[in-house]
N, C-alpha and C positions, 0 to 999 in steps of 0.2 A: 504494500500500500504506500502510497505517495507519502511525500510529508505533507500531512494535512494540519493544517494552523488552525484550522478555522476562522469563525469572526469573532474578534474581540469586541465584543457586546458592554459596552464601558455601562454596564446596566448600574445606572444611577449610583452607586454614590460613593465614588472618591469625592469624597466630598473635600471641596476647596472652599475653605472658611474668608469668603469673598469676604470681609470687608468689615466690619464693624463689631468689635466682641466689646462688651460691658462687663459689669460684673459676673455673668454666666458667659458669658459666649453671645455675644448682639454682631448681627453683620451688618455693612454699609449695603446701600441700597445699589441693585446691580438694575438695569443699566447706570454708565455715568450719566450724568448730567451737568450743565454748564461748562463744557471743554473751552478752560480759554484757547484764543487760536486766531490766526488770519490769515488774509491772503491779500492779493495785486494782480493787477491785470490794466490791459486798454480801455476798457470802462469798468464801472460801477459794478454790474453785472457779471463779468468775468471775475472780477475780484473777490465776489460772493461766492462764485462756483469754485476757486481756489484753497478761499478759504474751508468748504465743504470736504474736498478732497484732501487737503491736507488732515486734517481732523482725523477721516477715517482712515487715512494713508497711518497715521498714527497711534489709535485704537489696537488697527490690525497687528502693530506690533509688537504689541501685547499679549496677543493668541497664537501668532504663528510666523512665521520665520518669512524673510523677503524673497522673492523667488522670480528669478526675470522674466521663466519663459510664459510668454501670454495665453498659454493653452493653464497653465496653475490655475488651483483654485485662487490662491490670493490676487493674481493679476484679473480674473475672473470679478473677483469683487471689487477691485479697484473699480473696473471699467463700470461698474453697477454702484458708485460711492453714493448717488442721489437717492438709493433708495434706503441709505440706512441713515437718512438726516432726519429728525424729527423737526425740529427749530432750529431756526439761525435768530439769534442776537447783534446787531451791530451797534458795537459804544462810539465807536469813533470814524468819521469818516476823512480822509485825507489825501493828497498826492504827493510826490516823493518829486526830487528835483528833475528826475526824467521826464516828470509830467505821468506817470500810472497812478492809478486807483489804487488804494491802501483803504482797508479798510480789519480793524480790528474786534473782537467780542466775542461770543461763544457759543459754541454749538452745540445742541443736543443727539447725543447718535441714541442708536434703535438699537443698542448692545445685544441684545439677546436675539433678534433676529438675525444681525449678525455672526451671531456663535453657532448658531441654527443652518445659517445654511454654510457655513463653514464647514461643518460637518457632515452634512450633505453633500455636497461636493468633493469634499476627502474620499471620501466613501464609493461617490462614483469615478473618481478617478482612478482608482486600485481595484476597482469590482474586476476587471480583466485577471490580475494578478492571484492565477491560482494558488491553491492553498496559504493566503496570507493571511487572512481574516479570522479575528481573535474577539471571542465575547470578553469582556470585561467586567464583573460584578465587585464593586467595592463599595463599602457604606460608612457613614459619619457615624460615629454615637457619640452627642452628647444632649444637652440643656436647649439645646436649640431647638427653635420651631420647623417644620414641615418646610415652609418657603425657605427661612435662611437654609437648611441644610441643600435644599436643593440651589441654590446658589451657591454653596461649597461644591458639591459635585461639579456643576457644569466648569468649576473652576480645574479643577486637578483632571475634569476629563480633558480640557486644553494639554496643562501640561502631560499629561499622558499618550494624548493623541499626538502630539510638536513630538515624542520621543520616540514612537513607536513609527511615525512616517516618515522617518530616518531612517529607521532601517528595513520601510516597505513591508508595512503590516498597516492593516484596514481596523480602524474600529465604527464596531455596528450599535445600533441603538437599542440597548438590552429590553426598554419596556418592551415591546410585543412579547420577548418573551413570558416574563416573571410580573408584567405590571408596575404598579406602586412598589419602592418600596419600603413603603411605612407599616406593610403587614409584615415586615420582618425586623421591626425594631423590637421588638416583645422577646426577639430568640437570642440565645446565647450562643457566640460566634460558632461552637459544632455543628448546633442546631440549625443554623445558615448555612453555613457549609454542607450539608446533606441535604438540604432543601434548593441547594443549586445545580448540585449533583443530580438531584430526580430530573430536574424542567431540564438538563441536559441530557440526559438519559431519553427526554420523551422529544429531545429535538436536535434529530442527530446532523443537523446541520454545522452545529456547537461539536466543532472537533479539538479546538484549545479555548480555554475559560481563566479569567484573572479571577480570581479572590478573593478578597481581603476587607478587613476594616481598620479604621482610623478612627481611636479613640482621646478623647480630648481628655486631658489627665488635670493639670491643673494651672492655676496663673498665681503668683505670688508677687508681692507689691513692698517694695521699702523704700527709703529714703532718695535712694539711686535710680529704681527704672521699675519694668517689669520682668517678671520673669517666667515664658509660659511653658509647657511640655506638654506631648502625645504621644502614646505609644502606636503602634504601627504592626499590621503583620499581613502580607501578600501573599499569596502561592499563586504559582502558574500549572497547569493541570494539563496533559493529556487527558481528555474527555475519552479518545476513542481507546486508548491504552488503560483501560480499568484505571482512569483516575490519577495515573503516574504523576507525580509534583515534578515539574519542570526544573523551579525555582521556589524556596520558601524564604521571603525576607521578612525580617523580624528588624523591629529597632525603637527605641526612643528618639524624640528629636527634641532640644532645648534651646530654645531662643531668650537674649536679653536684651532689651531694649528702654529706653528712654517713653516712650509713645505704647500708648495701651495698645492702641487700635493696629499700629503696625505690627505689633510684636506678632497677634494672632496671626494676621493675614501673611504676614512672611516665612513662620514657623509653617503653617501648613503648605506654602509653596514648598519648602526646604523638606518635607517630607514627601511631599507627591513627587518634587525632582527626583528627589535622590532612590527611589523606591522604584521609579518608574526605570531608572537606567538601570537598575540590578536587575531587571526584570526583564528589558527588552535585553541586553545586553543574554542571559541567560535562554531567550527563545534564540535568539541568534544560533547561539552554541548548540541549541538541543537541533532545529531542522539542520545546520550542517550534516549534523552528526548522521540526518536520516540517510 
């Protein structure tokens, strides 16, 4: 049998602790809003549409890595930037000594539409690339509500998707398979673990499966800064090989920082990176190997 990868189905929730943590764990509200930014041009008009493109030219670089050739999904949405403007603001308007349009203020992008179809377009770009396609299942637990968590997820499924289409592996959109899943925050990670196993078992499309969950441990506060930790544990799976672990990463991550709100948000970037390379780094070695 071939090496079959399957799809990694990033089913909901590496969760990426998007953004705003409180005293439990509070996210910042995803999409951004008010992006400072501008642009110039030979009128007014172009200057706006500059500014629009730069914006999202910018955003993008946040999710996914620059890519020149214009069949990519990223050049794909460049070329498509007006659709993910919700408002433009303009504070100031101006010309520069050339005589162009300057104009400055800030723009509202359509963030989640944009993550959305970023991922849709990964997805079809690889769909040719036999046996790359890898389900992914990873989940948050902590204090957090329903939405924030799922604004963690969609966060580390970035960075897991930027990592995994490096080395030409597909990730697919888990709900169809498993749903919600807030019906598996009640189980204790076994219990999830074999409850991923059956819905791969009953879909044997699901020929390699990520994992894992991302547990929010604690945040400690003195004089000096913050100080927050999670622990951490992945496995990569032969689905079709009775279950075979690929890769099992285990770890804590401990961030310190001056800023509440950064400390969360960067600590869990710092464990979805560093998780997501031992993992892809690990499928590499196992289909060589086939």
């Amino acid at each position: 049998m071939k090496n079959l990868f399957g799809k990694i189905f990033l089913v909901t929730v590496l969760v990426i602790f998007a953004q705003i943590f409180s005293s439990t764990v509070t996210f910042a509200a995803d999409p951004p809003r008010g992006i400072p930014s501008g642009g110039k041009g030979l009128t007014e008009a172009a200057a706006i549409e500059d500014m629009k493109l730069s914006t999202v030219k910018r955003v993008l670089a946040q999710i996914t890595e620059r890519n020149d050739d214009e069949n990519s999904p990223y050049q794909q949405l460049v070329k498509r930037y007006a659709e993910f403007v919700a408002k433009v603001h303009i504070d100031k308007r101006s010309r520069n000594a050339a005589g162009a349009f300057i104009v400055t203020g800030k723009v509202e992008i359509k963030y989640d539409a944009m993550q959305s179809e970023l991922t849709k377009l990964v997805k079809d770009a690889y769909a040719n690339v036999e046996n790359r396609e890898v389900y992914l299942f990873v989940r948050f637990v902590s204090q957090a509500t329903e939405e924030q968590t799922r604004r963690v997820e969609n966060a580390i499924l970035q960075r897991y998707m930027t990592r995994l289409r490096e080395n030409k592996f597909v990730i697919a959109n888990a709900d169809e398979v498993i749903g919600d899943l807030d019906k598996t925050r009640s189980m204790t990670f076994d219990q999830f673990m074999d409850f991923v196993k059956q819905k791969a078992a009953e879909n044997p499309e699901i020929c390699t499966a990520i994992v894992g969950e991302i547990l929010m441990a604690k945040e400690d506060e003195d004089a000096d800064g913050f100080t927050a930790s999670c622990d951490l544990v992945i496995r990569a799976l032969d689905c079709l090989n009775n279950f075979q672990v690929i890769d099992n990463y285990t770890g804590n991550e401990v961030l310190r920082m001056k800023d509440s709100e950064l400390v969360n948000r960067l600590l869990f970037e710092k464990a979805a990176v560093s998780s997501a390379k031992s993992i892809a780094d690990a499928l590499v070695k196992y289909w060589m190997s086939k």
